[in-house]
Gaussian input, Z-matrix of N, CA and C with variables (Angstrom, degrees):
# hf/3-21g

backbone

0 1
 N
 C     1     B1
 C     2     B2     1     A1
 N     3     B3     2     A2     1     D1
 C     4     B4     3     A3     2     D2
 C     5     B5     4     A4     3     D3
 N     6     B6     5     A5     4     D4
 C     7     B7     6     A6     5     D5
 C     8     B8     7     A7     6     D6
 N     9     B9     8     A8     7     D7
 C    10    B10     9     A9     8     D8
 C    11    B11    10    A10     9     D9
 N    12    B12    11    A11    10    D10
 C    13    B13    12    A12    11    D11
 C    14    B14    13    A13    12    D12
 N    15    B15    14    A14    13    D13
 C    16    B16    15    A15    14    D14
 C    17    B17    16    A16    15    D15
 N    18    B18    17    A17    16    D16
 C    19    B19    18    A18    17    D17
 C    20    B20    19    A19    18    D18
 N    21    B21    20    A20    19    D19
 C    22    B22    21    A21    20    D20
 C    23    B23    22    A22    21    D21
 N    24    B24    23    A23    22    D22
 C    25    B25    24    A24    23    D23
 C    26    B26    25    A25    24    D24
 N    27    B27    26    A26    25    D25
 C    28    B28    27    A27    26    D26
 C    29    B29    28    A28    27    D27
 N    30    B30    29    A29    28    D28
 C    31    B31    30    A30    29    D29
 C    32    B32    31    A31    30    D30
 N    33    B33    32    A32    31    D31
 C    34    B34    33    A33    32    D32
 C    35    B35    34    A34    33    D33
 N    36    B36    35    A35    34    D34
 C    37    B37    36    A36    35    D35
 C    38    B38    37    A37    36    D36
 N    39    B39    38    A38    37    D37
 C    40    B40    39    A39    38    D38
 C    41    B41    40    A40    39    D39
 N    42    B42    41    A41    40    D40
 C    43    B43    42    A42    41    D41
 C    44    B44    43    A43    42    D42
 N    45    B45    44    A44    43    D43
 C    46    B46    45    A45    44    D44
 C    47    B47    46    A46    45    D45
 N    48    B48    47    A47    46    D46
 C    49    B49    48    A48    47    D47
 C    50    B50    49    A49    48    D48
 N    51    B51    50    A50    49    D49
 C    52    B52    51    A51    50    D50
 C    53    B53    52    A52    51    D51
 N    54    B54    53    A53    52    D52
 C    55    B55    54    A54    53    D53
 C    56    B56    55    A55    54    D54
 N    57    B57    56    A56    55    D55
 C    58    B58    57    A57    56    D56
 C    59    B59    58    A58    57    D57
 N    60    B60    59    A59    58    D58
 C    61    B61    60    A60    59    D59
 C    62    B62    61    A61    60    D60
 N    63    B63    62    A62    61    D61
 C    64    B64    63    A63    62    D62
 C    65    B65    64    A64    63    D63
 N    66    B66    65    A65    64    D64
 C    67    B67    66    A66    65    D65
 C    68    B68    67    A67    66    D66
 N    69    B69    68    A68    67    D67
 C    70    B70    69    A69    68    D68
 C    71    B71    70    A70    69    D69
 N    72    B72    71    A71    70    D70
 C    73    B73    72    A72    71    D71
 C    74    B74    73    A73    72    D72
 N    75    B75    74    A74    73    D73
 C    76    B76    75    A75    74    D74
 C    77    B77    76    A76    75    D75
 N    78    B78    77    A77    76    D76
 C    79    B79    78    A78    77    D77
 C    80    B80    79    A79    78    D78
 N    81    B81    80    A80    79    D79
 C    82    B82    81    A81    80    D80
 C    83    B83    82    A82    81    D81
 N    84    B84    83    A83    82    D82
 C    85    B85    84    A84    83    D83
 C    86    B86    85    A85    84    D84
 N    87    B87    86    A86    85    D85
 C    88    B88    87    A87    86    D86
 C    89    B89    88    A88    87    D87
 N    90    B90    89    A89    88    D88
 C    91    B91    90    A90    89    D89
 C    92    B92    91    A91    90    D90
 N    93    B93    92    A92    91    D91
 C    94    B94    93    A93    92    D92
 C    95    B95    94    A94    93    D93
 N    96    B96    95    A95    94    D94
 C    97    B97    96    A96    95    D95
 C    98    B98    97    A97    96    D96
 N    99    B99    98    A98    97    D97
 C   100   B100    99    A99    98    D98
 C   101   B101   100   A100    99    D99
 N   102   B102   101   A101   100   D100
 C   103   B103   102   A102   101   D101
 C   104   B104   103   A103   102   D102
 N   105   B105   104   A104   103   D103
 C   106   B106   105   A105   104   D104
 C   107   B107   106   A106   105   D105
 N   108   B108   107   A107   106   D106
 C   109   B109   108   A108   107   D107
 C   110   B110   109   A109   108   D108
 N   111   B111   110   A110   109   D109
 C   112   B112   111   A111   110   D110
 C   113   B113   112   A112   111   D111
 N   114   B114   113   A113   112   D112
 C   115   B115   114   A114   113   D113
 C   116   B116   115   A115   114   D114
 N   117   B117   116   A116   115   D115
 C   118   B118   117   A117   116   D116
 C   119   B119   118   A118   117   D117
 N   120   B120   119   A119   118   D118
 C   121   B121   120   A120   119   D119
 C   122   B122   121   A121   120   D120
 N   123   B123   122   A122   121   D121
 C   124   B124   123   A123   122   D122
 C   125   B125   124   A124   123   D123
 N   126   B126   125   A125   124   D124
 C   127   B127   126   A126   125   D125
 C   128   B128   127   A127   126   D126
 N   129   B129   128   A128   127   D127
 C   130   B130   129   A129   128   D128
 C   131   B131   130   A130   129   D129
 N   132   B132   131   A131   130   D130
 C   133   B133   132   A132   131   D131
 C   134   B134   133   A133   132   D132
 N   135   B135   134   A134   133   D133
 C   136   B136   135   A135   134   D134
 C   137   B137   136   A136   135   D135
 N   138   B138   137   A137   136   D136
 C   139   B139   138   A138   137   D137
 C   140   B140   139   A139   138   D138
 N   141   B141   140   A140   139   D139
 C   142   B142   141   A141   140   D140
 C   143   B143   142   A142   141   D141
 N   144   B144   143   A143   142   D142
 C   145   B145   144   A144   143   D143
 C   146   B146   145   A145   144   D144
 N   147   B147   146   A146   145   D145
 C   148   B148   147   A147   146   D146
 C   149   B149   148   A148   147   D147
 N   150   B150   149   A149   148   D148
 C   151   B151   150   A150   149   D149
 C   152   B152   151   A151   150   D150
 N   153   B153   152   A152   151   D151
 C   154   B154   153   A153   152   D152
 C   155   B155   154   A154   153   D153
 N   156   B156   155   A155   154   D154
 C   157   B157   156   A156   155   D155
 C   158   B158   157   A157   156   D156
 N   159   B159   158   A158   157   D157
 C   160   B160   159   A159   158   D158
 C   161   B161   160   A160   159   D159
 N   162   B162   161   A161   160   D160
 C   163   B163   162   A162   161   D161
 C   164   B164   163   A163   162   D162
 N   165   B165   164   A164   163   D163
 C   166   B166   165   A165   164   D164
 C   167   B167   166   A166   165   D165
 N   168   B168   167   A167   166   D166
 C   169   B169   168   A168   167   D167
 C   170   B170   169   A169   168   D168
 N   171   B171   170   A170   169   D169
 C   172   B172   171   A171   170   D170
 C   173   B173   172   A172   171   D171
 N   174   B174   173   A173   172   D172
 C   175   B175   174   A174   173   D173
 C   176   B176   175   A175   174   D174
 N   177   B177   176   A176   175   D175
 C   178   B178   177   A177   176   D176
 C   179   B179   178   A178   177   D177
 N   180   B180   179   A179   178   D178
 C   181   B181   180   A180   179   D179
 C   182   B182   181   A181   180   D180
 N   183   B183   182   A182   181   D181
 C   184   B184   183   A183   182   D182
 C   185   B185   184   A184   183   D183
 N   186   B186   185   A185   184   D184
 C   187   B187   186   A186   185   D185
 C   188   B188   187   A187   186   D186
 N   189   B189   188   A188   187   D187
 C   190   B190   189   A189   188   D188
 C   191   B191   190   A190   189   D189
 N   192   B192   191   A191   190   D190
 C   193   B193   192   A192   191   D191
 C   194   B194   193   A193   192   D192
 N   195   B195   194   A194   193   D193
 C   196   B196   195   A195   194   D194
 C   197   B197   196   A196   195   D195
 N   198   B198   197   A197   196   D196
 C   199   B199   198   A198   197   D197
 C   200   B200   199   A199   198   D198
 N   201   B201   200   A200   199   D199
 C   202   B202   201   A201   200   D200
 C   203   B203   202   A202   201   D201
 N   204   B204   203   A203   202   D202
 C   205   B205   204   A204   203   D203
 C   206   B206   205   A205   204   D204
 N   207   B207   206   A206   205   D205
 C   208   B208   207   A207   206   D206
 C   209   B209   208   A208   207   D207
 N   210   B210   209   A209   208   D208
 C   211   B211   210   A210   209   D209
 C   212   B212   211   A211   210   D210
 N   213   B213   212   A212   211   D211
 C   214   B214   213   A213   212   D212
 C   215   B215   214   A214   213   D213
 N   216   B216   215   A215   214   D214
 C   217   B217   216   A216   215   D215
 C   218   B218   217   A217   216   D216
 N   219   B219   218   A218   217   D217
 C   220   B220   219   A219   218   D218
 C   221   B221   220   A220   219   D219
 N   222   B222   221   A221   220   D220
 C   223   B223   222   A222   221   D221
 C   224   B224   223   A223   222   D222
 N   225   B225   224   A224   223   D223
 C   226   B226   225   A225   224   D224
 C   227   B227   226   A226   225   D225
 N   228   B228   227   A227   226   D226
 C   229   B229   228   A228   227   D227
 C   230   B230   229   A229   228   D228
 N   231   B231   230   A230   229   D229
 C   232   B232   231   A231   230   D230
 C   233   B233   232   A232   231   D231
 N   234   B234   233   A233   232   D232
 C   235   B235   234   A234   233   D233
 C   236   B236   235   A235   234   D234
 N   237   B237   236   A236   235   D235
 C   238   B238   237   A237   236   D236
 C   239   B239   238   A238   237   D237
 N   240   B240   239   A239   238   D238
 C   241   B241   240   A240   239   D239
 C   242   B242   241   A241   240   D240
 N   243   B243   242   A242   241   D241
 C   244   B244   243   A243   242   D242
 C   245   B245   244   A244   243   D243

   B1=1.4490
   B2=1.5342
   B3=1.7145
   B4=1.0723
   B5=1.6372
   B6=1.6794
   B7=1.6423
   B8=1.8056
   B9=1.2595
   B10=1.6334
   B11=1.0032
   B12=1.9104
   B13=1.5313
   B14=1.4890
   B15=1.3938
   B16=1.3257
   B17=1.3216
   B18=1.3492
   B19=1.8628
   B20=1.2718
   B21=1.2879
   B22=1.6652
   B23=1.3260
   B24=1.8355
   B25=1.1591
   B26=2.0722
   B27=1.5325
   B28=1.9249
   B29=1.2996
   B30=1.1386
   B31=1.7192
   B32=1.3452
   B33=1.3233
   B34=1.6014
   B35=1.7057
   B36=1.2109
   B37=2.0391
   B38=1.0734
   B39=1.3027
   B40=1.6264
   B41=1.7377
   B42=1.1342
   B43=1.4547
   B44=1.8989
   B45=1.3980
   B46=1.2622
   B47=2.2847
   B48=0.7362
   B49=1.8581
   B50=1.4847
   B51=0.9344
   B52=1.7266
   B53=1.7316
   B54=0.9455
   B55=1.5636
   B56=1.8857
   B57=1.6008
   B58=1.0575
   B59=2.0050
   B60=1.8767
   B61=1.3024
   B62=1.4074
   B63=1.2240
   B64=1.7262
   B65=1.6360
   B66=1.2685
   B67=1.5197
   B68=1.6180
   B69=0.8422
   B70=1.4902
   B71=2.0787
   B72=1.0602
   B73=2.0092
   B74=1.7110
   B75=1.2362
   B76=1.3460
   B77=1.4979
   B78=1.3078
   B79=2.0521
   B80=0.7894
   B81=1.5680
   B82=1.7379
   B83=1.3801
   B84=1.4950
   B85=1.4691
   B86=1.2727
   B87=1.5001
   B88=1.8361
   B89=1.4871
   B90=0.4525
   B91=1.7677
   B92=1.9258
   B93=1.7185
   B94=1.5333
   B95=1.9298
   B96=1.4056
   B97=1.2155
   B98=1.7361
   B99=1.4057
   B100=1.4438
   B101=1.8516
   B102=1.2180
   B103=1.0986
   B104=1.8431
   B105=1.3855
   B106=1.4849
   B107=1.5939
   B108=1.7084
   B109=1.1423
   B110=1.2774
   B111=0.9070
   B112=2.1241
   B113=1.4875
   B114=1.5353
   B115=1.4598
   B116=1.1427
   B117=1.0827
   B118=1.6430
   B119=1.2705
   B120=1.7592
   B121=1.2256
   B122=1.4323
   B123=1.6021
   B124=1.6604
   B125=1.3882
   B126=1.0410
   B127=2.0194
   B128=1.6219
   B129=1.2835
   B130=1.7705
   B131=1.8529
   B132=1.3418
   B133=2.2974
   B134=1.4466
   B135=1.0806
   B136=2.0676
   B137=2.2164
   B138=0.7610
   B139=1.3737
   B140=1.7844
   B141=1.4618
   B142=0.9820
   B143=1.8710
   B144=1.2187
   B145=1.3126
   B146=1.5909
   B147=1.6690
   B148=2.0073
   B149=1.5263
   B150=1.4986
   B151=0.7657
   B152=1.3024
   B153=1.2765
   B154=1.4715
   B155=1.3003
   B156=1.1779
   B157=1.4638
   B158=1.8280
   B159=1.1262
   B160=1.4351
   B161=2.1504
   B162=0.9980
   B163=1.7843
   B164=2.0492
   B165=1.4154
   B166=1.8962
   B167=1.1612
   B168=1.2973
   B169=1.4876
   B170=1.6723
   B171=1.4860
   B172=0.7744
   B173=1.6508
   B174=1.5880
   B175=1.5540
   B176=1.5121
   B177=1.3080
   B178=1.4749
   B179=1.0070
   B180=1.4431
   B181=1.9238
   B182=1.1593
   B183=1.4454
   B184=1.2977
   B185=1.5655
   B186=1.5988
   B187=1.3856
   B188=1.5678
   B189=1.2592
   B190=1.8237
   B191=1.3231
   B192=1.1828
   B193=1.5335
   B194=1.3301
   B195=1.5401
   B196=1.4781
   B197=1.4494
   B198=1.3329
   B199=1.8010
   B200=1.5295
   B201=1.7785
   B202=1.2281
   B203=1.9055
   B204=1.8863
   B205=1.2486
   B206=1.8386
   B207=1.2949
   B208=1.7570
   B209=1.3520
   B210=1.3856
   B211=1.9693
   B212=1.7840
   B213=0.8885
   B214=1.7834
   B215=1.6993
   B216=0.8124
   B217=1.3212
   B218=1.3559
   B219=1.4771
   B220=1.7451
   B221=1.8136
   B222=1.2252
   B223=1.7355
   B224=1.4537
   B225=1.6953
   B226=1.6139
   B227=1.5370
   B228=1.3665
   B229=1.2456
   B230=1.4604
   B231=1.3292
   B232=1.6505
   B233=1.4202
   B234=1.3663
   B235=1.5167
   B236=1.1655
   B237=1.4404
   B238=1.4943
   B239=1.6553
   B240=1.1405
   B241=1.5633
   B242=1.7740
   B243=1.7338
   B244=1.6122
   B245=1.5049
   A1=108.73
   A2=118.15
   A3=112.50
   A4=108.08
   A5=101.71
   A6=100.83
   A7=110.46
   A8=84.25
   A9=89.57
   A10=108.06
   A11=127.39
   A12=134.44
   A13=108.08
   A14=100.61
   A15=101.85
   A16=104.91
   A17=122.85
   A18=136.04
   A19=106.53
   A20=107.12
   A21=132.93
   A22=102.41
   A23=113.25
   A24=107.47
   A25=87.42
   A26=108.56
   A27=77.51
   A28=118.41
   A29=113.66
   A30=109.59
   A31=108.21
   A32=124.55
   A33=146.02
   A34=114.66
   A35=93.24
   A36=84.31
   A37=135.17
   A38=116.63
   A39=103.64
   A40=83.31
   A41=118.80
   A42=148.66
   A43=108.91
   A44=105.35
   A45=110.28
   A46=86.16
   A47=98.71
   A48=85.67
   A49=94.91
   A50=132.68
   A51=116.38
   A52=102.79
   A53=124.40
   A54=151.62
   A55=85.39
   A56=119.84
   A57=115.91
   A58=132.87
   A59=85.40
   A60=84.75
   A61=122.21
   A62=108.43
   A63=109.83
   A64=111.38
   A65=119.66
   A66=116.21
   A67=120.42
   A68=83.06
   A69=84.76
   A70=94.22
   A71=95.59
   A72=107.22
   A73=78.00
   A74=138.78
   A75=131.97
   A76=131.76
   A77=100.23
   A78=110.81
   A79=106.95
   A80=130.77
   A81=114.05
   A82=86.44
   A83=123.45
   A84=107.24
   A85=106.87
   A86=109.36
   A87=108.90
   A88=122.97
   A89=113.91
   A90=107.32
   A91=80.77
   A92=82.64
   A93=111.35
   A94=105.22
   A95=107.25
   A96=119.20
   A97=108.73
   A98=108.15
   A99=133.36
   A100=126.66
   A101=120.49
   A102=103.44
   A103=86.82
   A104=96.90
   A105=97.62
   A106=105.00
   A107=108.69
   A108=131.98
   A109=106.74
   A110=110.33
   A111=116.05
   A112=113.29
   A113=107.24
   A114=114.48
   A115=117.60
   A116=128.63
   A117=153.41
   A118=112.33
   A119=126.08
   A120=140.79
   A121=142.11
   A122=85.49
   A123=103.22
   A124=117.56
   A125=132.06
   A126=118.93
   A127=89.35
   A128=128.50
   A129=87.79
   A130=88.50
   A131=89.11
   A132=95.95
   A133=103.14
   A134=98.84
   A135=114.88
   A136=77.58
   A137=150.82
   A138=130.72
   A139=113.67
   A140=122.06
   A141=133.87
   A142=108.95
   A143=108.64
   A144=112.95
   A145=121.78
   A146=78.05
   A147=81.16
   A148=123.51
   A149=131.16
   A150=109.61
   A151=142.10
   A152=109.33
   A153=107.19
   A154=139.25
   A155=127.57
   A156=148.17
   A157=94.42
   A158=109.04
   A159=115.41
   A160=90.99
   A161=104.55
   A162=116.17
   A163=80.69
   A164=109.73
   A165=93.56
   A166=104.75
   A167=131.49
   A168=115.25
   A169=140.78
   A170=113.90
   A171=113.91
   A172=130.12
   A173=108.93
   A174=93.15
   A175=125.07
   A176=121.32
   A177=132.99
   A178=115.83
   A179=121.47
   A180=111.82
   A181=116.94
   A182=86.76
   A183=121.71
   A184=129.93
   A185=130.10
   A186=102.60
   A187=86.67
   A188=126.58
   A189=114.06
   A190=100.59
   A191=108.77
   A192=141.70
   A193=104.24
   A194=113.50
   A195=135.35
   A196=124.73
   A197=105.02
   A198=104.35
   A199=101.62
   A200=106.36
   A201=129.00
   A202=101.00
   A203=113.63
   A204=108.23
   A205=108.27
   A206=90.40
   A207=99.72
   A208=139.25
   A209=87.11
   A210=102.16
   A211=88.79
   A212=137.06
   A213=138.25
   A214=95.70
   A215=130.73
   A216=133.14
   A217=127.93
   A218=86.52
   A219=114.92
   A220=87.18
   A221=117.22
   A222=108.53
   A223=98.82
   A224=108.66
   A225=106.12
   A226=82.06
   A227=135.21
   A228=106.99
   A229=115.98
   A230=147.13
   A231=126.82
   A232=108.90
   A233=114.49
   A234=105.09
   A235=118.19
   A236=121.95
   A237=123.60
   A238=78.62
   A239=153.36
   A240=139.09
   A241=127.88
   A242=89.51
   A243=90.39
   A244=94.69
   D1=128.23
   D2=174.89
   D3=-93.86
   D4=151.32
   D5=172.79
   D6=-116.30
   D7=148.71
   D8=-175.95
   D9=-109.54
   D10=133.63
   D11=170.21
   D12=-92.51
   D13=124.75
   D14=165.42
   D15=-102.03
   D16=144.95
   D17=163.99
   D18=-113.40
   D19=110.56
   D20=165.83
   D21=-74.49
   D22=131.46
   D23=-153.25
   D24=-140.28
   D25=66.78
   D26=-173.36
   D27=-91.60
   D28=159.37
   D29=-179.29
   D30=-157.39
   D31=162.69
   D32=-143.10
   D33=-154.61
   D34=94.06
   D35=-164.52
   D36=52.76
   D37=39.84
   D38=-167.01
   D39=-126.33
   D40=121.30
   D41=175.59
   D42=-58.65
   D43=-37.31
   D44=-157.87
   D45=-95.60
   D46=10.85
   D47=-178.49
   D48=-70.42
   D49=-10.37
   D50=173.07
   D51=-69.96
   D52=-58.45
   D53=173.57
   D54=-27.96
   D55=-75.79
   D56=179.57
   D57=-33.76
   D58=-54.67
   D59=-177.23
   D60=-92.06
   D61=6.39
   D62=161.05
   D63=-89.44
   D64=-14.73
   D65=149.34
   D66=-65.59
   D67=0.31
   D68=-166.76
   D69=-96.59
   D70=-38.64
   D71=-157.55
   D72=-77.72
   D73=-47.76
   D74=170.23
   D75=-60.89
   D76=24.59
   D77=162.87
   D78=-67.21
   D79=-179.16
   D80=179.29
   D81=168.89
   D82=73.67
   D83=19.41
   D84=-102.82
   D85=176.56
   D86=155.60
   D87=-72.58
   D88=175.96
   D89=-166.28
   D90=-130.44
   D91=91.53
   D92=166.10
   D93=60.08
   D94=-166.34
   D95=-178.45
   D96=-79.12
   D97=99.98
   D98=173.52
   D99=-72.16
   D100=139.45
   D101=-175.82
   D102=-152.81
   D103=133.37
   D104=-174.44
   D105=-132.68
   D106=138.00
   D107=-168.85
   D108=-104.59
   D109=128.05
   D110=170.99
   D111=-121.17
   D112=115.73
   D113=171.57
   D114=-112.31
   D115=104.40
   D116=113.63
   D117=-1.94
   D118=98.27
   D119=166.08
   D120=-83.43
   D121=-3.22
   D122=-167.49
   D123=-76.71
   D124=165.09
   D125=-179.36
   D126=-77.32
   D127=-30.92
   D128=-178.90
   D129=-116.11
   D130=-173.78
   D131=-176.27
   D132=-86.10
   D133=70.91
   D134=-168.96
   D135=-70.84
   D136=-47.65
   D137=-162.50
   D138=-92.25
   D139=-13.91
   D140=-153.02
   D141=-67.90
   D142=-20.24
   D143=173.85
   D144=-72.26
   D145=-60.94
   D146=168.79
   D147=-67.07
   D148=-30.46
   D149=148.52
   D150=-37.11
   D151=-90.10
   D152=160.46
   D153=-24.22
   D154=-17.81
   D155=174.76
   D156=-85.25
   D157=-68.89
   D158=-158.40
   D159=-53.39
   D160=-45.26
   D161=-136.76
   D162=-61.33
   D163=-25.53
   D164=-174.53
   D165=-57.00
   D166=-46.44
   D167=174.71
   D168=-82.21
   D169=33.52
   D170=172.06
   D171=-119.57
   D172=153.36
   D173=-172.38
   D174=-70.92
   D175=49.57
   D176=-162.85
   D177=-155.82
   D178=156.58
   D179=144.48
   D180=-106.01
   D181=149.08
   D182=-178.40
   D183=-92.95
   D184=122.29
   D185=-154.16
   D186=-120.52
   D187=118.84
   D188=171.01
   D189=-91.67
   D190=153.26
   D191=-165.39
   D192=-151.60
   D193=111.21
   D194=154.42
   D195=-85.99
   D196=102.28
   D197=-173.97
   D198=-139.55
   D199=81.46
   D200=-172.45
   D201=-71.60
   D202=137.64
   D203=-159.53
   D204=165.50
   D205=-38.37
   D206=-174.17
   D207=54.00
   D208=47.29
   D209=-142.19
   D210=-137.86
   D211=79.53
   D212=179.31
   D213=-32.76
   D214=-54.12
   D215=149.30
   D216=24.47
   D217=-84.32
   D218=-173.70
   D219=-88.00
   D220=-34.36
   D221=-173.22
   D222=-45.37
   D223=-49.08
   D224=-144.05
   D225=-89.48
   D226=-66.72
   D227=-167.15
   D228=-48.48
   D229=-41.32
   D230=-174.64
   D231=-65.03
   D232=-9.84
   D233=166.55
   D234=-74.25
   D235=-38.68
   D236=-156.05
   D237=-95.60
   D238=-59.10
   D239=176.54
   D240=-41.24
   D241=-3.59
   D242=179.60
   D243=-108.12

C-alpha cells in the first residue's frame, strides 16, 4: 500500500511563499508520493499567480485553494477539506 503526504501550506500576503514551497521540492528524499496544497487567505487570490507559476516546476502537485476570510481558521480547515 502506497501512502500519500499531503503538506498544508496556508498563507496571507506573504510574497516570499514561493521561496517556501521550493524548499519544500528540495527534500531529498520526499517521504513517498507528495502532494501539496496552498491556501490563500486573503479576500482576493493575492498569491494565486505565483503559485501557479512556481508549481510547473515542481516534482509534485500542487493544489491552490482560495478561502478568502482572514481567519487561519477557515485557512486550515479548507485545507484539511481539500
Amino acid at each position: 500500500m502506497t501512502v500519500r503526504t499531503d503538506i498544508l501550506l496556508c498563507t496571507f500576503r506573504r510574497p516570499h511563499v514561493v521561496d517556501t514551497i521550493r524548499s519544500l521540492a528540495a527534500l531529498d528524499p520526499l517521504p513517498g508520493p507528495v502532494r501539496l496544497i496552498v491556501v490563500d487567505n486573503d479576500d482576493i487570490p493575492s498569491a494565486q499567480q505565483a503559485v501557479t507559476a512556481c508549481a510547473a516546476d515542481l516534482p509534485f502537485p500542487v493544489i491552490y485553494v482560495h478561502a478568502p476570510g482572514r481567519n487561519i481558521s477557515i485557512a486550515r480547515n479548507a485545507a484539511l477539506d481539500t
